[in-house]
N, C-alpha and C positions, 0 to 999 in steps of 0.2 A: 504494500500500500504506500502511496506516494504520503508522503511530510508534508500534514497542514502547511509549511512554513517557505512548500514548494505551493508552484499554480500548473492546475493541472491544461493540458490543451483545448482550447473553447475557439479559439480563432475570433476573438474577439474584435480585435482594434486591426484596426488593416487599415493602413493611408498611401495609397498610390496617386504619385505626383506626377505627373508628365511636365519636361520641360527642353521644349523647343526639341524633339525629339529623343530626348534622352527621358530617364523611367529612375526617380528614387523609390525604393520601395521601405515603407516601416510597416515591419507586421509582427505584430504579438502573440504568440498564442497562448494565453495564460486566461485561467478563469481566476479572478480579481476578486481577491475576500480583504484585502488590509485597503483602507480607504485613502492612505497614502499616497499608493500603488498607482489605485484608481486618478487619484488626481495627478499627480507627475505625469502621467501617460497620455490621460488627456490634454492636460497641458505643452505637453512634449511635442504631442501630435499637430497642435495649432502651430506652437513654433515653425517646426520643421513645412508647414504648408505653406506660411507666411515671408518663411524665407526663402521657398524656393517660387514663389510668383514674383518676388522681388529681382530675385537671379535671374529670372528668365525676361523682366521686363527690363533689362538696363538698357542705356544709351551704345547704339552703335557710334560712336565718335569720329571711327576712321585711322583714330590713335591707339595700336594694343595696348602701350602701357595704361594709358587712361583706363581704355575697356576693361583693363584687368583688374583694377581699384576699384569700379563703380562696381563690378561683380562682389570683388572680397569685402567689400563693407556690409550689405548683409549678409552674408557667410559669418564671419565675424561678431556682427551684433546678432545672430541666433546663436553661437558658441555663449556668448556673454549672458544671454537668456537661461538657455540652457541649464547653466551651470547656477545662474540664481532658483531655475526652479526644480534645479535635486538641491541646494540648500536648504531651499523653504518646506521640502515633503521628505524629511525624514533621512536623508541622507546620512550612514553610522559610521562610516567608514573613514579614518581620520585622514590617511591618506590620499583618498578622492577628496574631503572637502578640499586640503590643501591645494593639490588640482586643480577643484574648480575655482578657489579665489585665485590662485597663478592666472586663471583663464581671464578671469571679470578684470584683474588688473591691468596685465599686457595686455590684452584686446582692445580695450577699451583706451589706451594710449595709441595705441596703433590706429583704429577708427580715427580717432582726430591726425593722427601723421597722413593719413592716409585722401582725408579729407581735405587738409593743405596742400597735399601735392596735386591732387587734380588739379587746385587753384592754380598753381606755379606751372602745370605740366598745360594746362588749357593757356595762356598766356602765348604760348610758341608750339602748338600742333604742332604732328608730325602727322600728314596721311599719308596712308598707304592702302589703301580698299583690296586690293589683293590680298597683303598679309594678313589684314583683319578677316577676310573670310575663312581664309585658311586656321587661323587662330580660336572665331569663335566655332568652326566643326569640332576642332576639340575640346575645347570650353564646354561643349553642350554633353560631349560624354562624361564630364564628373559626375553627371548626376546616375551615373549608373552602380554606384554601393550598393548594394540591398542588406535590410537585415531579418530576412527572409526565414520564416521556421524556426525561432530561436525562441526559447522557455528565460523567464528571466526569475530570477529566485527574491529576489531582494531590490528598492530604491536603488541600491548600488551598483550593482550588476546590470541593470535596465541603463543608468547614466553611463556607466564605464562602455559598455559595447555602442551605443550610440553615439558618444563622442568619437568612439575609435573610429568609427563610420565617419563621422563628422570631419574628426584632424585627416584621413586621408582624403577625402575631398579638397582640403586646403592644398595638403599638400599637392596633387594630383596638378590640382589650378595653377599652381605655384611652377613648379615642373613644365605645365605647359608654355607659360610666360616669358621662362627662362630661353623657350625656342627659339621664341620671335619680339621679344624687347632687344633694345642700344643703351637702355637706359642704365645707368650704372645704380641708379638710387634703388629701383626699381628690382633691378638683379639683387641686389642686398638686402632689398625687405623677401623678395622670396627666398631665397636663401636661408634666412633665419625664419620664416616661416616653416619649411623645410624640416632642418635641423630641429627646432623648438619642439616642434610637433610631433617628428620619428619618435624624441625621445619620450613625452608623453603616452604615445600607445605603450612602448615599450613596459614604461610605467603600469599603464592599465591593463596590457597583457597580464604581467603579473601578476597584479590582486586581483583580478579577477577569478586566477587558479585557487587563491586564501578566502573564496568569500563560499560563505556553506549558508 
């Protein structure tokens, strides 16, 4: 017999997002008895909706580097989200809190770096409509993560496996960027994006193995 403390399969919460031809998928299957649970998921699920119609509505500018800021700012401020709403519903796990406020801090300094440089980066375009199409075809595949069939035991384990979902798509973005930017600023914030992030999952790969 499965551990009250486990959710048994119900297929409950299912959020499939289309986005400009790419497919995020969040799907839960857990039947939901700790009211916690219930609300982080739900609230998770708005997130993850919210930022990905935002993703999918940004400016074609003409500029990749541009393009690729106007993308990562809500990427970014749904991480920032995120991570205050497994704060607010129960999150035990000292480690992941830690996590998440690393996450609300940097991000949210970066949001505003990030929002100044469009300003400074808009000043002096750069087009090129060729590399931008080339750019956002692959732009439009991050949103192909799923986290498809997965039993989640705990607030914690739900936020850990969803972020991990979450930091590769940054990273993913980040990677793509790096193909078709000149921009030097622009190379170093993906970069540390990048980097920042690998080591994060890393991070969450492992507690995730500790969380019962």
């Amino acid at each position: 017999m499965i551990k009250q403390s486990e959710f048994l399969i119900s297929g409950i919460l299912i959020c499939i997002i289309l986005v400009s031809g790419g497919i995020f998928i969040y799907h839960n299957n857990n039947n939901i008895q700790d009211p916690n649970m219930i609300n982080y998921l739900d609230k998770d699920n708005k997130l993850m909706d919210t930022m990905m119609s935002e993703m999918d509505g940004i400016p074609h500018t003409g500029d990749v580097s541009i393009d690729f800021l106007y993308g990562m700012i809500p990427h970014h401020e749904s991480a920032v989200s995120m991570s205050e709403n497994f704060l607010q519903h129960g999150g035990e796990n000292e480690e992941l809190k830690k996590i998440a406020n690393d996450i609300i801090n940097v991000q949210v300094s970066e949001i505003e770096d990030m929002k100044q440089l469009i300003q400074e980066l808009e000043k002096n375009i750069q087009i090129d409509t060729d590399k931008e199409t080339d750019y956002f075809k692959e732009y439009n595949k991050t949103a192909n993560h799923t986290m498809s069939h997965q039993t989640f035991k705990n607030v914690d384990e739900a936020f850990a496996k969803g972020m991990i979902t979450h930091h590769q798509m940054a990273i993913d973005m980040s990677e793509t960027i790096l193909k078709y930017t000149d921009n030097s600023t622009i190379k170093n914030m993906a970069e540390n994006i990048i980097d920042t992030q690998t080591k994060e999952i890393q991070q969450m790969e492992s507690i995730i193995q500790t969380i019962k």
